[in-house]
TIRO-499270 format. One record per residue (C-alpha): x, y, z. Coordinates in steps of 0.5 Angstrom, whole numbers, padded with zeros to 4 digits, always signed. Example, Ala and Ser with C-alpha at 12.3 -4.5 7.8 and 13.67 -1.06 7.14 Angstrom:
2
+0025-0009+0016
+0027-0002+0014
% end
This chain:
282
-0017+0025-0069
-0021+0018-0069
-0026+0021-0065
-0027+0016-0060
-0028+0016-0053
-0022+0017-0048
-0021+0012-0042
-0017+0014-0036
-0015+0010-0030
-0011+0015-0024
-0007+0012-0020
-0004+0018-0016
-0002+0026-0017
+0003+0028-0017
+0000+0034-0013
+0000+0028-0008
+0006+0026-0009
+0009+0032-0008
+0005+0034-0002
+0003+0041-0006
+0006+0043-0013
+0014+0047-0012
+0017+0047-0019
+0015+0048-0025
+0016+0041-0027
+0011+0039-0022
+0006+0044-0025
+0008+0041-0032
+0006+0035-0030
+0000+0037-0026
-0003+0041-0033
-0003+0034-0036
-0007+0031-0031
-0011+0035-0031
-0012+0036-0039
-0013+0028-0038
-0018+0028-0034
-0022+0033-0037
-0021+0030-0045
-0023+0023-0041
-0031+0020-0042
-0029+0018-0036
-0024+0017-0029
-0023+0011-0026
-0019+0012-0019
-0016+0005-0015
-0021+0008-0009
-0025+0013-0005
-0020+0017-0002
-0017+0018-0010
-0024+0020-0013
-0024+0025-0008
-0017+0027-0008
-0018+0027-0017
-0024+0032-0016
-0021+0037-0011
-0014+0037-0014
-0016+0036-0021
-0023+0040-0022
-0026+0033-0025
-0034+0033-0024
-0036+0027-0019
-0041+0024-0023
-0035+0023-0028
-0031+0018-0024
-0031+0011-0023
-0029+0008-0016
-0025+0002-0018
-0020-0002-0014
-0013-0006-0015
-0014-0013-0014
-0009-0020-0012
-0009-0028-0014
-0008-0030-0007
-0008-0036-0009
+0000-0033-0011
+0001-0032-0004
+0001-0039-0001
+0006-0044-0003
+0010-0048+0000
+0018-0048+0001
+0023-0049+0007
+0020-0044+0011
+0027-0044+0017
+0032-0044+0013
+0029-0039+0008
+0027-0035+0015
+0034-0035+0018
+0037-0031+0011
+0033-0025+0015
+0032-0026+0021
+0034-0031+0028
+0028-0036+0030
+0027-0033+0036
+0026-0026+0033
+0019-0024+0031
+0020-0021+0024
+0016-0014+0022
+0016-0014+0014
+0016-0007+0011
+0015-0007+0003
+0016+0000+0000
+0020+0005-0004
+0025+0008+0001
+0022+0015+0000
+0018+0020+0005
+0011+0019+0002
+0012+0012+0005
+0014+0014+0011
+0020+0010+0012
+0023+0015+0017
+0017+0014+0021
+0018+0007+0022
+0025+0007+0024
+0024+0012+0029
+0019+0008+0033
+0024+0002+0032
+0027+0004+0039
+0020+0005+0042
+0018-0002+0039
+0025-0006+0042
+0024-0002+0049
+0017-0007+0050
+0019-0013+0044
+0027-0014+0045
+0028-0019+0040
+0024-0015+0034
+0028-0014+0028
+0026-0011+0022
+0026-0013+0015
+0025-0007+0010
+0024-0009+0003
+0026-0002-0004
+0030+0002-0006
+0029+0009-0006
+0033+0016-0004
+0033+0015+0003
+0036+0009+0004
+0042+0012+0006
+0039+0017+0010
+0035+0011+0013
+0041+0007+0015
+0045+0013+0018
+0039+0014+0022
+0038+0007+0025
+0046+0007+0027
+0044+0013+0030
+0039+0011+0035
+0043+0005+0036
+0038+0000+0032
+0042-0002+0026
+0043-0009+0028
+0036-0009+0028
+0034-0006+0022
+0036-0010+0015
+0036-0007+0009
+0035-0012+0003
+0035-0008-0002
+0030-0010-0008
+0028-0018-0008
+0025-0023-0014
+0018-0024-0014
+0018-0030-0010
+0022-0028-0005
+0018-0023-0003
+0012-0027-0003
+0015-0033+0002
+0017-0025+0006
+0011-0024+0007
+0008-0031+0009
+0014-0031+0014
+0014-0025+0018
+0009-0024+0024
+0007-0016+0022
+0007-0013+0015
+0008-0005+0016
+0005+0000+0012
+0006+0007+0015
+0005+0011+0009
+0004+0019+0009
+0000+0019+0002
-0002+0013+0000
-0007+0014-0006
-0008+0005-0005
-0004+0001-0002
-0003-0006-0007
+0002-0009-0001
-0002-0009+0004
-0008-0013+0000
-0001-0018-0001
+0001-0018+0006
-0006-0019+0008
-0007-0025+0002
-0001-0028+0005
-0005-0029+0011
+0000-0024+0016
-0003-0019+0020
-0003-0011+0019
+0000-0005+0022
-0002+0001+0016
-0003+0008+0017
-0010+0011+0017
-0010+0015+0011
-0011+0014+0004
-0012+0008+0001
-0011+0004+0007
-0016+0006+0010
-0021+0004+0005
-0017-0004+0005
-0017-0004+0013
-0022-0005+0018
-0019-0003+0025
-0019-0008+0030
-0022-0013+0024
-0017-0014+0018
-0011-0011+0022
-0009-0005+0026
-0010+0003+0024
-0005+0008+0027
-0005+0016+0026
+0000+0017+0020
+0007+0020+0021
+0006+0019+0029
+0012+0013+0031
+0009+0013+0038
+0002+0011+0035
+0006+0006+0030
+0010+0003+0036
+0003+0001+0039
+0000-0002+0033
+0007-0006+0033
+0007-0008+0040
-0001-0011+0040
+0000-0014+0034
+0007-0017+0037
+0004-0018+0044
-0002-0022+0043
-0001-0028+0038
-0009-0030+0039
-0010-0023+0036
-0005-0024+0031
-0008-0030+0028
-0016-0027+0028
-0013-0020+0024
-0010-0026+0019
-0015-0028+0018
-0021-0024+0016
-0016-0019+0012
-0015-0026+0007
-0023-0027+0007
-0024-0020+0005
-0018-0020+0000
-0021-0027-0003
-0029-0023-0003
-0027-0016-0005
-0020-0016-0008
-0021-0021-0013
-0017-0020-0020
-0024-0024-0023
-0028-0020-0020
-0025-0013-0021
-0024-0015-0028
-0031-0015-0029
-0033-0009-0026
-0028-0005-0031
-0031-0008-0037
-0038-0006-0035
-0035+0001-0035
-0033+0000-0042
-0039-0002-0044
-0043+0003-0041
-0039+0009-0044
-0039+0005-0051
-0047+0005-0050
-0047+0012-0048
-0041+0013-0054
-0046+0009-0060
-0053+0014-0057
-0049+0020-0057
-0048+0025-0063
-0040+0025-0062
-0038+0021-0067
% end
């Protein structure tokens, strides 16, 4: 009506979200993606591996996307509070704490990570997890744990405020992100600003924000063997922990900047105005 140029922003599909389309409310939704990326001027996607994913999925042409990532204010993920007995609310002093943060649904790999639960206790007995979200298979997910024996080591928080989550993540000794389709992954850049070490999946987004063996460890998706060894080196060698720390907040602080991020999406803007004023479109 306005004839002026449309901007859209992906996030994720819900082809991937859905590991494929089953319904016919799936392939509704997946129609309007679709009608939205081919109305746009031009796509922004959170990564490389949604650019690929919004052009084999949704048919957009390759030179009418635009790789832009998410972003954090580290500086919002250092501050001071009582750091022991904040803890002991989670954990006992002598357990190593693995953190994870996430909705409780298979995309996210919850049930990976607590089926690698006993793998990780047979090398690191005094492990406890914290898992922070809410979702479907939270129930599924505590009866799972009872079943393998290792619900007094799992501890379901539920959701939690801001600033709760933020002293988490500077309390734990590893943040897990197993996920199965991840098209970014904004909680491991959190983790990572909070200057705590990193286990995620090798796939989606979270292979673009980790560099194995540099900013954190890697591990072959929805595999909990692979997951439990990630876990454990982390958990073993303190020296490594710490040097995974922090380059991941260097890189965070270089790349993942809001500032920065900022200032590349205006550039976008500007330039599809530029091309909107040449053009005949008007």
């Amino acid at each position: 009506v306005f004839r002026r140029p449309l901007v859209a922003t992906i996030h994720s599909t819900e082809h991937g979200r859905r590991n494929g389309l089953h319904s016919d409310y799936e392939r509704m939704i997946h129609e309007v993606e679709w009608w939205l990326t081919f109305e746009a001027w031009r796509v922004i996607c959170c990564s490389r591996y949604m650019s690929d994913h919004v052009h084999q999925v949704l048919g957009a042409p390759k030179d009418k996307l635009d790789v832009i990532p998410n972003g954090v204010r580290a500086d919002e993920f250092r501050f001071e509070f009582e750091r022991n007995g904040f803890r002991r609310r989670f954990a006992h002093p002598q357990e190593k704490m693995v953190l994870y943060v996430g909705r409780l649904v298979f995309e996210k790999g919850i049930h990976v990570l607590i089926n690698a639960i006993p793998r990780v206790l047979a090398s690191i007995p005094n492990a406890k997890f914290v898992i922070v979200g809410e979702g479907g298979m939270r129930r599924p997910m505590e009866d799972l744990a009872r079943a393998l024996g290792v619900y007094d080591k799992a501890f379901f928080t539920g959701f939690v405020d801001g600033r709760t989550l933020k002293a988490l993540y500077q309390c734990a000794d590893v943040c897990v992100f197993p996920s199965l389709y991840e098209p970014f992954g904004i909680v491991a850049l959190e983790a990572m600003a909070s200057g705590t070490p990193v286990v995620v999946s090798d796939t989606g987004g979270l292979s673009e924000i980790v560099e194995h063996d540099v900013t954190g460890v890697k591990v072959f998706p929805d595999n909990p063997d692979s997951l439990a060894w990630g876990l454990t080196r982390v958990l073993r060698d303190h020296e490594y922990a710490i040097r995974l720390a922090e380059n991941a907040r260097r890189k965070v602080s270089a790349v993942y900047d809001w500032d920065a991020i900022a200032e590349r999406t205006v550039e976008v803007y500007e330039r599809i105005m530029g091309e909107y004023e040449r053009s005949g479109w008007r």
